[in-house]
Each structure stands twice: as structure tokens, then as C-alpha cells.
BASE-372870 format. One record per atom (N, C-alpha, C): chain; atom name; x, y, z. Coordinates in nm, 2 decimals, m for minus. Layout:
+------+------+--------+--------+--------+
: unit : site :      X :      Y :      Z :
+------+------+--------+--------+--------+
:    A :   CA :      X :      Y :      Z :
...
+------+------+--------+--------+--------+
***
This chain:
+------+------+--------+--------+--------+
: unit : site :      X :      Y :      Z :
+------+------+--------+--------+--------+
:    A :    N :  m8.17 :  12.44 :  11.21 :
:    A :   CA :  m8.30 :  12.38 :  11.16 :
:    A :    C :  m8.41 :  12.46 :  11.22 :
:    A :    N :  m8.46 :  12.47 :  11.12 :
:    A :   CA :  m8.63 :  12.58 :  11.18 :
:    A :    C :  m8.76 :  12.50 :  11.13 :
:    A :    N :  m8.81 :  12.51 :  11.28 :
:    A :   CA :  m8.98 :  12.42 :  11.27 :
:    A :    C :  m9.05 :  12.53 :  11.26 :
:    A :    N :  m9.15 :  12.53 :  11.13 :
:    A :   CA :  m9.26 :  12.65 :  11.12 :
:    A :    C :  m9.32 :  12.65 :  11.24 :
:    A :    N :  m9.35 :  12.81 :  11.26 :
:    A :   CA :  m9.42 :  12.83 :  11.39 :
:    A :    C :  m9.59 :  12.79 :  11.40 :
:    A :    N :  m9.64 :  12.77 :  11.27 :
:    A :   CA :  m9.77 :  12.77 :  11.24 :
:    A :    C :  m9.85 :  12.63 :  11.26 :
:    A :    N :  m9.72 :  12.49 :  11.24 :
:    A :   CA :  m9.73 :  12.40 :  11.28 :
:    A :    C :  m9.77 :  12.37 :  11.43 :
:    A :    N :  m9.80 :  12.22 :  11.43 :
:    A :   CA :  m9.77 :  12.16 :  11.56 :
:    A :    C :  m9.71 :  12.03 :  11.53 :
:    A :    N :  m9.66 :  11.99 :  11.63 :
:    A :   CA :  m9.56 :  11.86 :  11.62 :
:    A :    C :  m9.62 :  11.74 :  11.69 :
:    A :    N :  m9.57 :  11.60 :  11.64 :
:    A :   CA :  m9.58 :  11.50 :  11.75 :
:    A :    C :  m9.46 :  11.44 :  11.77 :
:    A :    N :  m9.47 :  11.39 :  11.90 :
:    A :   CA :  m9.31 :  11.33 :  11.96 :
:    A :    C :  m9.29 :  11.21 :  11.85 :
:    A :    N :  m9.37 :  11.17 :  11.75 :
:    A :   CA :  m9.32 :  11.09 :  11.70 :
:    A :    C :  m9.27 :  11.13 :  11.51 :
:    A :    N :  m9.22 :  11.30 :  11.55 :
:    A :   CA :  m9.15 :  11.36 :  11.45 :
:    A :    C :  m9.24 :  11.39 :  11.33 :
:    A :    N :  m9.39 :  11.37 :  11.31 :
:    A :   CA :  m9.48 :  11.44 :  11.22 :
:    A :    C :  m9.51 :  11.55 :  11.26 :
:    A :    N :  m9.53 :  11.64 :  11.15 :
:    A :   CA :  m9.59 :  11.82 :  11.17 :
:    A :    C :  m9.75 :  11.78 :  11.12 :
:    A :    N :  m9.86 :  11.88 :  11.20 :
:    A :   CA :  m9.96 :  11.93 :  11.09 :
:    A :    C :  m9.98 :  12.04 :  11.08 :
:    A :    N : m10.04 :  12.12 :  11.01 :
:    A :   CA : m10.09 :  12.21 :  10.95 :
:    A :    C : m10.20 :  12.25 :  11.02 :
:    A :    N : m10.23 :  12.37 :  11.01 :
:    A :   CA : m10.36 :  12.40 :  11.08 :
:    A :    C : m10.49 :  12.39 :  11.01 :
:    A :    N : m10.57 :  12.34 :  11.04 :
:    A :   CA : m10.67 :  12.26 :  10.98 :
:    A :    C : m10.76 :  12.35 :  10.87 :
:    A :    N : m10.75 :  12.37 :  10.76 :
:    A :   CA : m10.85 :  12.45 :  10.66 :
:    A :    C : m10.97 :  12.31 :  10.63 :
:    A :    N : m11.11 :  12.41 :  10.65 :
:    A :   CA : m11.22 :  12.37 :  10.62 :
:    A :    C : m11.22 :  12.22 :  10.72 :
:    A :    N : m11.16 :  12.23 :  10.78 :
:    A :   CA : m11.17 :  12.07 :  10.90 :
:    A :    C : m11.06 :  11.93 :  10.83 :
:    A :    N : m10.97 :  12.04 :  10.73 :
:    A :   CA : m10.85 :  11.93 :  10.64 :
:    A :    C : m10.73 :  11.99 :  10.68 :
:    A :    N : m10.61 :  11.91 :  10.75 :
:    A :   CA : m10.49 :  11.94 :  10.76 :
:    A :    C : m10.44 :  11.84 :  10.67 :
:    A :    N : m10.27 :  11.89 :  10.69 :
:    A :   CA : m10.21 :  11.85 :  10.64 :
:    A :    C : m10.10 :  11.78 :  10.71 :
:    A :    N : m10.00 :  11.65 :  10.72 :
:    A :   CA :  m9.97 :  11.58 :  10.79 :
:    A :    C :  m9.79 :  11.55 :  10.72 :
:    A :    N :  m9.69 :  11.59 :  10.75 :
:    A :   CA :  m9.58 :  11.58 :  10.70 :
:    A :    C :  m9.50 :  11.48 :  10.79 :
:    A :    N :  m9.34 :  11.47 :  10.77 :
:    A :   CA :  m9.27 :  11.44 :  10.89 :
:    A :    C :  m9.15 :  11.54 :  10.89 :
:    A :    N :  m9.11 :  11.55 :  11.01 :
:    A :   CA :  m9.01 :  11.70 :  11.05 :
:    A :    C :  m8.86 :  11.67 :  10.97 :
:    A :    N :  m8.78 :  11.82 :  10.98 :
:    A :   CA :  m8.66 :  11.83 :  10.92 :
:    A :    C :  m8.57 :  11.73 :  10.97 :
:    A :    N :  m8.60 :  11.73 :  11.09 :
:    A :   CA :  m8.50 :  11.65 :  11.16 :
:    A :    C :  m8.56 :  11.50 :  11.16 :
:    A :    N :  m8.67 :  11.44 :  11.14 :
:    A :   CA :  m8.69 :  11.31 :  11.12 :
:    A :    C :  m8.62 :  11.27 :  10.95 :
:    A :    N :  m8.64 :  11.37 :  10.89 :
:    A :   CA :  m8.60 :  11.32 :  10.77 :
:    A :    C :  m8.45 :  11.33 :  10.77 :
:    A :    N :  m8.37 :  11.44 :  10.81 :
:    A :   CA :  m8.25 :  11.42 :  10.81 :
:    A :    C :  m8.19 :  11.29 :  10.93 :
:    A :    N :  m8.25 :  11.25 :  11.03 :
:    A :   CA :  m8.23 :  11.11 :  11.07 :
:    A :    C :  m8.24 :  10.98 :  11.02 :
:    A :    N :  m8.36 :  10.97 :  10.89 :
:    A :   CA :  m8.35 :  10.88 :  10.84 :
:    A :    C :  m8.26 :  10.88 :  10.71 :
:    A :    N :  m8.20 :  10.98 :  10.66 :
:    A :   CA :  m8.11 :  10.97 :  10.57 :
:    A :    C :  m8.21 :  11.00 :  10.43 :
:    A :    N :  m8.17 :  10.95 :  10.35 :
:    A :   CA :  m8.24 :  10.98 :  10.16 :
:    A :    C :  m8.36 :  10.86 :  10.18 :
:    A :    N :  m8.44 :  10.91 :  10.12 :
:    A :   CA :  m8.59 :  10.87 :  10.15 :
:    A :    C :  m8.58 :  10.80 :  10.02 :
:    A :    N :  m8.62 :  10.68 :  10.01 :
:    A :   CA :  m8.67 :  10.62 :   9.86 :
:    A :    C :  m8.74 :  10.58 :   9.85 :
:    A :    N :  m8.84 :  10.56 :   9.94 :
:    A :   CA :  m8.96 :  10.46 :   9.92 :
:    A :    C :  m9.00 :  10.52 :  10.00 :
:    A :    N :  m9.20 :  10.55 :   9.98 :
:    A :   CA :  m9.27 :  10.58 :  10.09 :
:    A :    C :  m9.37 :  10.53 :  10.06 :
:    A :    N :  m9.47 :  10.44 :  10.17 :
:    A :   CA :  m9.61 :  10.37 :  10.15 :
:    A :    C :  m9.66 :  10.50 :  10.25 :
:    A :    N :  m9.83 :  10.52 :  10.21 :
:    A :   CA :  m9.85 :  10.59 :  10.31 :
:    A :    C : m10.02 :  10.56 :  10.29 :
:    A :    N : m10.11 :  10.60 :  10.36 :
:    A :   CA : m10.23 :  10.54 :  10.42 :
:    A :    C : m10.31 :  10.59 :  10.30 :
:    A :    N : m10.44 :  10.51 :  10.21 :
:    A :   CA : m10.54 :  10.51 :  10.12 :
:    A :    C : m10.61 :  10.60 :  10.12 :
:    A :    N : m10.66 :  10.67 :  10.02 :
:    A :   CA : m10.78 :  10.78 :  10.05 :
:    A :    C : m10.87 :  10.72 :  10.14 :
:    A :    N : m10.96 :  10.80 :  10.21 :
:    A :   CA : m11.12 :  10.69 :  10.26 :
:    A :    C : m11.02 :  10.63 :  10.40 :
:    A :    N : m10.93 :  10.63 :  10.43 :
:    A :   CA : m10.89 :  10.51 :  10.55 :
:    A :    C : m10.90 :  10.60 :  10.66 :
:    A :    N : m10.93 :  10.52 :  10.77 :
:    A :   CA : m10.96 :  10.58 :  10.88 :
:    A :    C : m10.82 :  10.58 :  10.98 :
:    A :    N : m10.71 :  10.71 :  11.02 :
:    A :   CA : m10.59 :  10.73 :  11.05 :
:    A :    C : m10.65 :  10.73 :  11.22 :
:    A :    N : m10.55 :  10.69 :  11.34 :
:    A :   CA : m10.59 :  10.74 :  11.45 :
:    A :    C : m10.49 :  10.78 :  11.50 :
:    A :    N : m10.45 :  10.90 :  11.63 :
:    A :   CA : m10.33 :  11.00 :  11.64 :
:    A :    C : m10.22 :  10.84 :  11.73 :
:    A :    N : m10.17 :  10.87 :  11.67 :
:    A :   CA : m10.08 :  10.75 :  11.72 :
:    A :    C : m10.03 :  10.63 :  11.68 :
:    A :    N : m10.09 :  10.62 :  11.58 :
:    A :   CA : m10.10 :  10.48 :  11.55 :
:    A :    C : m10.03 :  10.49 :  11.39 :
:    A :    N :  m9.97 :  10.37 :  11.37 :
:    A :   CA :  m9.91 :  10.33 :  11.21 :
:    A :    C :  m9.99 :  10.38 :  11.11 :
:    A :    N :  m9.93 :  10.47 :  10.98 :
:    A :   CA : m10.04 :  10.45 :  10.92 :
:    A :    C :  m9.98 :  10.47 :  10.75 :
:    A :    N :  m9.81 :  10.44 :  10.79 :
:    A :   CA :  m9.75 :  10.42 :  10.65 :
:    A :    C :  m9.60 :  10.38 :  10.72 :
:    A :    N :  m9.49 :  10.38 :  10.58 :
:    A :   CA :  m9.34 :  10.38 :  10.58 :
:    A :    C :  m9.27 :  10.47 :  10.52 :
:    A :    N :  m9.18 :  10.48 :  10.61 :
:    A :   CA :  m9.07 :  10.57 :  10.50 :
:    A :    C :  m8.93 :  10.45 :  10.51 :
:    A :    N :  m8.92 :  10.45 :  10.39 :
:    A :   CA :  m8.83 :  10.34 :  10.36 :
:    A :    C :  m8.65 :  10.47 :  10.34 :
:    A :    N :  m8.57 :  10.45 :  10.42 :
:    A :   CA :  m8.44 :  10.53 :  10.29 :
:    A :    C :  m8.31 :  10.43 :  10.28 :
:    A :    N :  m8.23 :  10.49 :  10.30 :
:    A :   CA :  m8.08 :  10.43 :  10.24 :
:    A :    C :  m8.04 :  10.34 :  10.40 :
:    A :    N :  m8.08 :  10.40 :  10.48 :
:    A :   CA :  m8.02 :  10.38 :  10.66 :
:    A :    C :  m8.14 :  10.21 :  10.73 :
:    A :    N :  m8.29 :  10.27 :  10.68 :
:    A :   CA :  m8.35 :  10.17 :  10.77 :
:    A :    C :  m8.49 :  10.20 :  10.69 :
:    A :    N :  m8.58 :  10.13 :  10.78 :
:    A :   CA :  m8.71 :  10.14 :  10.76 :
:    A :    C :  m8.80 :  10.21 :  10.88 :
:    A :    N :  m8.89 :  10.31 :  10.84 :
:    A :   CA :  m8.94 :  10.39 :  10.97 :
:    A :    C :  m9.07 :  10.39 :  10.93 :
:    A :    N :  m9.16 :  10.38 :  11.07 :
:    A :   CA :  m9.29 :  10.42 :  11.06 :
:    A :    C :  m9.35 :  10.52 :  11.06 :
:    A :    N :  m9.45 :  10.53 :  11.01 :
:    A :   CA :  m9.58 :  10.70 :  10.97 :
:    A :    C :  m9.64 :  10.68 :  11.06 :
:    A :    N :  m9.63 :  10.74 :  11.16 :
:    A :   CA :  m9.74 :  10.79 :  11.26 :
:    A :    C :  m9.85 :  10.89 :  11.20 :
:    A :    N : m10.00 :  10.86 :  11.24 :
:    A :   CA : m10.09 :  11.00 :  11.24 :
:    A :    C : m10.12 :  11.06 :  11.34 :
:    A :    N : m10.08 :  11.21 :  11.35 :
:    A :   CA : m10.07 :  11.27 :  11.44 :
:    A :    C : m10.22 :  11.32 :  11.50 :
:    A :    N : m10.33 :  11.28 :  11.43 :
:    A :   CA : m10.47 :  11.28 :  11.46 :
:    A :    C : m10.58 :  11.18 :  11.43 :
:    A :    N : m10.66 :  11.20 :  11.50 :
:    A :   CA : m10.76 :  11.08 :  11.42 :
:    A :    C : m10.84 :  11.14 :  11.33 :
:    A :    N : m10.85 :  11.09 :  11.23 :
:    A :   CA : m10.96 :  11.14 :  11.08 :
:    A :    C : m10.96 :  11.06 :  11.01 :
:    A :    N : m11.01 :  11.11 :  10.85 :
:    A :   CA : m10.99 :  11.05 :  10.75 :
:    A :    C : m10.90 :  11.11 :  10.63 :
:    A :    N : m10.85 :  11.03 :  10.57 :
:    A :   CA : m10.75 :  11.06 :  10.47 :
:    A :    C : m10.80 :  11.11 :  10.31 :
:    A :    N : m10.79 :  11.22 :  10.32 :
:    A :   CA : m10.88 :  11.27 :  10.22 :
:    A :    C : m10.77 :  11.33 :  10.06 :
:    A :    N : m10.67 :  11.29 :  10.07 :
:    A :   CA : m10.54 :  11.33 :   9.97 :
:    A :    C : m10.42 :  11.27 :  10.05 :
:    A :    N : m10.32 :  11.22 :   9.95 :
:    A :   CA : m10.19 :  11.18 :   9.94 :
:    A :    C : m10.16 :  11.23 :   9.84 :
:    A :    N :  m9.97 :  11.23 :   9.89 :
:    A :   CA :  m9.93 :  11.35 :   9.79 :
:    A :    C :  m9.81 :  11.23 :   9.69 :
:    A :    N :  m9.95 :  11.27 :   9.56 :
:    A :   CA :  m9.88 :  11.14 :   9.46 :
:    A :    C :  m9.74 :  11.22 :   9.43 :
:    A :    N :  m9.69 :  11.34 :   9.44 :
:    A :   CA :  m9.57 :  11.38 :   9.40 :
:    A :    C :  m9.46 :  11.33 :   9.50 :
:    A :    N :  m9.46 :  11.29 :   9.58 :
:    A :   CA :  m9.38 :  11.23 :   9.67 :
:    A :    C :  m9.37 :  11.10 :   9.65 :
:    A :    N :  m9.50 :  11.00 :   9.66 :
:    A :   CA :  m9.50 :  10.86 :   9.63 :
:    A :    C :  m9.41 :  10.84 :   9.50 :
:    A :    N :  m9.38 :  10.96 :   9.40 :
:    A :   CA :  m9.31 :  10.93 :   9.27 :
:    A :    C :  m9.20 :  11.00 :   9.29 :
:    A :    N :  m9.13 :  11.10 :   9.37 :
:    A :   CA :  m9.01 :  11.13 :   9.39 :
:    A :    C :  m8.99 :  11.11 :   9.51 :
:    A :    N :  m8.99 :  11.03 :   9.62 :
:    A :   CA :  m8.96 :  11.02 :   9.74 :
:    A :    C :  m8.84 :  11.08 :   9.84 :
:    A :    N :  m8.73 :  11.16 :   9.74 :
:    A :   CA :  m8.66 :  11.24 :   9.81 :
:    A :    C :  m8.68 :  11.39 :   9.86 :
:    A :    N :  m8.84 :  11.40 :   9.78 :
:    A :   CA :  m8.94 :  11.53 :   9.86 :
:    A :    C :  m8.92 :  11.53 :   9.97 :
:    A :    N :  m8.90 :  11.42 :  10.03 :
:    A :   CA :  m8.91 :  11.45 :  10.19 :
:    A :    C :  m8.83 :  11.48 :  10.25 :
:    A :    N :  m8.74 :  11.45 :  10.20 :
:    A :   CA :  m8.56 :  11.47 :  10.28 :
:    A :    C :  m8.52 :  11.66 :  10.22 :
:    A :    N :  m8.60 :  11.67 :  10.05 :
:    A :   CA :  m8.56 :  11.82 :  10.02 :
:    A :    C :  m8.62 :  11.92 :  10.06 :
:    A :    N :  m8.75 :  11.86 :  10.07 :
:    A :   CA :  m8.85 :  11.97 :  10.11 :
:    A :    C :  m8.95 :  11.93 :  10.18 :
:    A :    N :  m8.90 :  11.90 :  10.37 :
:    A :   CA :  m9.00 :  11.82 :  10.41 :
:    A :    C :  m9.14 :  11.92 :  10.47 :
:    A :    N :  m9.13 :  12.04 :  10.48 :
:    A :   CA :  m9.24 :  12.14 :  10.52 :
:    A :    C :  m9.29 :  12.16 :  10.39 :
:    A :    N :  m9.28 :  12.16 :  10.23 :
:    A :   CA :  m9.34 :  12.20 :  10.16 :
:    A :    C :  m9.41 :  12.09 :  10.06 :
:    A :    N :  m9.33 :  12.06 :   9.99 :
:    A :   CA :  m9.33 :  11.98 :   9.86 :
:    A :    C :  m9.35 :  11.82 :   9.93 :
:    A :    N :  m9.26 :  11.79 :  10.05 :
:    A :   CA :  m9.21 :  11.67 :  10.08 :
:    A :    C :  m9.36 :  11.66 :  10.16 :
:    A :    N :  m9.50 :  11.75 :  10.18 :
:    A :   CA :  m9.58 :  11.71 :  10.30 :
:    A :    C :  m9.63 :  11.56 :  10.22 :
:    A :    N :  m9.70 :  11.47 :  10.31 :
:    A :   CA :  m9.73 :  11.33 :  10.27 :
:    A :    C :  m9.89 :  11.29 :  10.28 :
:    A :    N :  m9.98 :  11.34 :  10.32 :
:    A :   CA : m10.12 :  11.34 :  10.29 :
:    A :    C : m10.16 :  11.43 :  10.41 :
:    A :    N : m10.33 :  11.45 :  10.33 :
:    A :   CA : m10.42 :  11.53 :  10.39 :
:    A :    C : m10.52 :  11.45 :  10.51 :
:    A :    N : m10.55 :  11.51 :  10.61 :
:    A :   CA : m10.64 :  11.44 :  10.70 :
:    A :    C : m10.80 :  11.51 :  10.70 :
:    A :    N : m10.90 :  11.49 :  10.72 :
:    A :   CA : m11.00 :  11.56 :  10.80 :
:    A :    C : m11.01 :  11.54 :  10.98 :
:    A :    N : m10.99 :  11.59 :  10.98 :
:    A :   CA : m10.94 :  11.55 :  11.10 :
:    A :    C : m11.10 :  11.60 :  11.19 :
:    A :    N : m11.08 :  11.48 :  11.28 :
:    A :   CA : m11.20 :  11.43 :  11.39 :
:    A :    C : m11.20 :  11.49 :  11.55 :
:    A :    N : m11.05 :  11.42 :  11.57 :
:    A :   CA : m11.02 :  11.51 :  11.68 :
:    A :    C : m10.86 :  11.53 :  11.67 :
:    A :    N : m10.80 :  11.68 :  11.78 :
:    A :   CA : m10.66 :  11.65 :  11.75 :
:    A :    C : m10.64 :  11.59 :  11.90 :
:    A :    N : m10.54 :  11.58 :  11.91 :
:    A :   CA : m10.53 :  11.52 :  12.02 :
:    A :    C : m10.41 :  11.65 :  12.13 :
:    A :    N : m10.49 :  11.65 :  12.28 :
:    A :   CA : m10.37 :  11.79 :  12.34 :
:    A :    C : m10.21 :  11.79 :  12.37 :
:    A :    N : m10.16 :  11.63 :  12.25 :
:    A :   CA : m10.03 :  11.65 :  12.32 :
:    A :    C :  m9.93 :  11.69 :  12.22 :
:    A :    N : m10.03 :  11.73 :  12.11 :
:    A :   CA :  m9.93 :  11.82 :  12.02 :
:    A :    C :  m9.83 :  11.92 :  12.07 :
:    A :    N :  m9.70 :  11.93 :  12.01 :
:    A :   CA :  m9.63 :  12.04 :  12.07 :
:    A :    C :  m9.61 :  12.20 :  12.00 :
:    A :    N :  m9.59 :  12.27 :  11.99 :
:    A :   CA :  m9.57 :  12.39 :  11.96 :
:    A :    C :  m9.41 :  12.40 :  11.87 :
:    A :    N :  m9.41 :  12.47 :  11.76 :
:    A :   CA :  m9.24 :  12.50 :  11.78 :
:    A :    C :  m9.15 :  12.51 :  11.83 :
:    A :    N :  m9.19 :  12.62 :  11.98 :
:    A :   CA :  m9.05 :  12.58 :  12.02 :
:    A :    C :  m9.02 :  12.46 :  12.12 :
:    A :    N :  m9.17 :  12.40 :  12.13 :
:    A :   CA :  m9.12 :  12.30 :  12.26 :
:    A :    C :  m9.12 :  12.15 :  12.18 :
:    A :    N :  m9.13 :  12.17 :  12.07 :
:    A :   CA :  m9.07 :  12.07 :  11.97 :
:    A :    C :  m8.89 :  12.09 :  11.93 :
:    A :    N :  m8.93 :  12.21 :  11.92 :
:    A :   CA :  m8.74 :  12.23 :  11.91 :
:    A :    C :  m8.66 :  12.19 :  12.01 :
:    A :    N :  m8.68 :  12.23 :  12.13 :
:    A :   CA :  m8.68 :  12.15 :  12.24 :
:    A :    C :  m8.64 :  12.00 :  12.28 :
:    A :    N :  m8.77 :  11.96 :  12.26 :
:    A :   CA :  m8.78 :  11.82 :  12.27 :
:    A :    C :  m8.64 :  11.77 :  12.21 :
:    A :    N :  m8.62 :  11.76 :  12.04 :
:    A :   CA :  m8.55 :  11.75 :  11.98 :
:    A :    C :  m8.42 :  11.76 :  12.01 :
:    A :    N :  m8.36 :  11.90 :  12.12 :
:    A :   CA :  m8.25 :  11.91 :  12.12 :
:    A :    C :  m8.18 :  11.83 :  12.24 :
:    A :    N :  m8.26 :  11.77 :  12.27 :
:    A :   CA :  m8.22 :  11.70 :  12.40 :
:    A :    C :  m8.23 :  11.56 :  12.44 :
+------+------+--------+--------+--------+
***
């Protein structure tokens, strides 16, 4: 399994993107989706809502359990990716591309993001 190097990670298995125009993008990693199994349901946070790095701010429902959406920053949610809310196994196929799950403006990030390899890391242990 390969974590884009361009990312950053949070221990609670979401990637973002590097912020264009002050907008990231906010996914959850290969290995969160391959731990939760086949994705079928996803709620995930309203345009306009205010996300903060840590905190709940949707579901991924699959075949195994129910798991929470952390935001890996504080902002505002400025796009959700309706193509996933209507195929929900985006996430499990293509969780760095197709499967990302909304956009943030992001406010502040917070310094405990991890890097690739010390997310790979994390993970392997």
C-alpha cells in the first residue's frame, strides 16, 4: 500500500491535500478503507458547516461496522463529493482519487499531521 507523498495524514486515518486557493481536500486512507471493508453508506458534513480537526463530522457505514469521519482541520466545508454519496464503494476503489469525500477551506491545520512515511509507519505497527 502507497500513501501519496504530497498528502498529510491524521492518526485518525483521513489524508488532505495541499490546500489550493486556501481549499483542501479531505479523504480517508487505503488502509482505513481496506479495514472497514465495502463502503455502502456514507453521511458526510453539509456545505456552509463549520468542521474542527478532530472532531466527528460524518459516517462511513460498510458491510463489517459503522465508523466515524473525522476532520482533519478546522474550516468550512465548501464541496462534498456527490459522486461518492451515490456510489459509496469510491472509497474502498479509489480512496486517493475518485473515493476523496469533501472539500475544506481550511482555517487552521493543525501540527500533528503526519507525513507519508511517518503515517506509513504509524500504520505498520
Amino acid at each position: 500500500m502507497s500513501n501519496p507523498q504530497q498528502l498529510r495524514y491524521s492518526k485518525e486515518h483521513e489524508w488532505l491535500s495541499p490546500a489550493e486557493d486556501g481549499v483542501a481536500t479531505v479523504g480517508i486512507t487505503e488502509h482505513a478503507a481496506n479495514a472497514l471493508g465495502d463502503v455502502v453508506f456514507v453521511q458526510l458534513p453539509a456545505v456552509g458547516e463549520s468542521v474542527s480537526a478532530g472532531e466527528t463530522c460524518g459516517e462511513l457505514e460498510s458491510t463489517k461496522s459503522v465508523s466515524e469521519l473525522y476532520s482533519p482541520v478546522n474550516g468550512e466545508v465548501t464541496e462534498i463529493n456527490e459522486d461518492v454519496v451515490a456510489d459509496p464503494s469510491l472509497v474502498n476503489s479509489a480512496p486517493f482519487e475518485g473515493g476523496w469525500l469533501f472539500k475544506v477551506r481550511v482555517a487552521e491545520e493543525p501540527g500533528d499531521l503526519l507525513s507519508a512515511d511517518e503515517y506509513t509507519a504509524y500504520t505498520a505497527g
